[in-house]
N, C-alpha and C positions, 0 to 999 in steps of 0.2 A: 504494500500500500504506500502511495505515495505522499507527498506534503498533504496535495491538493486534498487528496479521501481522507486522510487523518484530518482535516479541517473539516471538511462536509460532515464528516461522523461526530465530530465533538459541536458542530453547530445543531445536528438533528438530534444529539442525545442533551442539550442541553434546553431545546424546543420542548425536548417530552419531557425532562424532570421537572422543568420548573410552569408546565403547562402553559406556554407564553405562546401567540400566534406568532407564524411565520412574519407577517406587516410588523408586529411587536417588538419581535427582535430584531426585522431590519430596520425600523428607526428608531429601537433605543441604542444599538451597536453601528450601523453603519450610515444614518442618517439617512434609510434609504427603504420605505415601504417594500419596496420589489426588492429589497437584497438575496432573502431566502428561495425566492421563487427564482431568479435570475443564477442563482448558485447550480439549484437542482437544473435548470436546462443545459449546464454546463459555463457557465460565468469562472469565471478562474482569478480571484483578485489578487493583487501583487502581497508581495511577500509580509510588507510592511503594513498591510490592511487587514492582512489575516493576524498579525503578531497583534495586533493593536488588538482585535475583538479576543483572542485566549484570552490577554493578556484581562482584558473589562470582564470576561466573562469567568474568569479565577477569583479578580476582586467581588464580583457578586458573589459569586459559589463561600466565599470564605466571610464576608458580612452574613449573610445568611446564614452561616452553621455558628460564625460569635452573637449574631440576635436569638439564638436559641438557646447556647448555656450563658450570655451577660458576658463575654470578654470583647475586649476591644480592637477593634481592629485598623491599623495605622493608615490611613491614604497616600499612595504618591503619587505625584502627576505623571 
């Protein structure tokens, strides 16, 4: 599996856990209603596009699990 599928996979597994629509996630991560649906037809976004969304979608995945036992979680830009 390459970059590109290890992205698609962690953007559709991150669609299912946290129940968010496809429009959802493309404009709270890529400012872009059609992101998710433009992916699945084969949309390929640069390297730096894909880093940037893990990266937003780590810091969610980790405020979510410290708003559940109350630890804090640091921000950086």
């Amino acid at each position: 599996m390459d970059d590109i599928e290890r992205f698609k996979a962690a953007v559709e597994r991150h669609i299912q856990e946290t129940g968010t629509t496809p429009s959802g996630f493309g404009t709270k991560f890529a400012r872009d209603p059609n992101f998710v649906f433009l992916l699945r037809k084969g949309r390929e976004p640069r390297r730096a596009m894909r880093d940037r969304i893990l990266t937003a979608m780590k810091l969610e995945q980790a405020r979510s699990v410290a708003g559940n036992d109350g630890a804090a979680v640091e921000e950086r830009p």
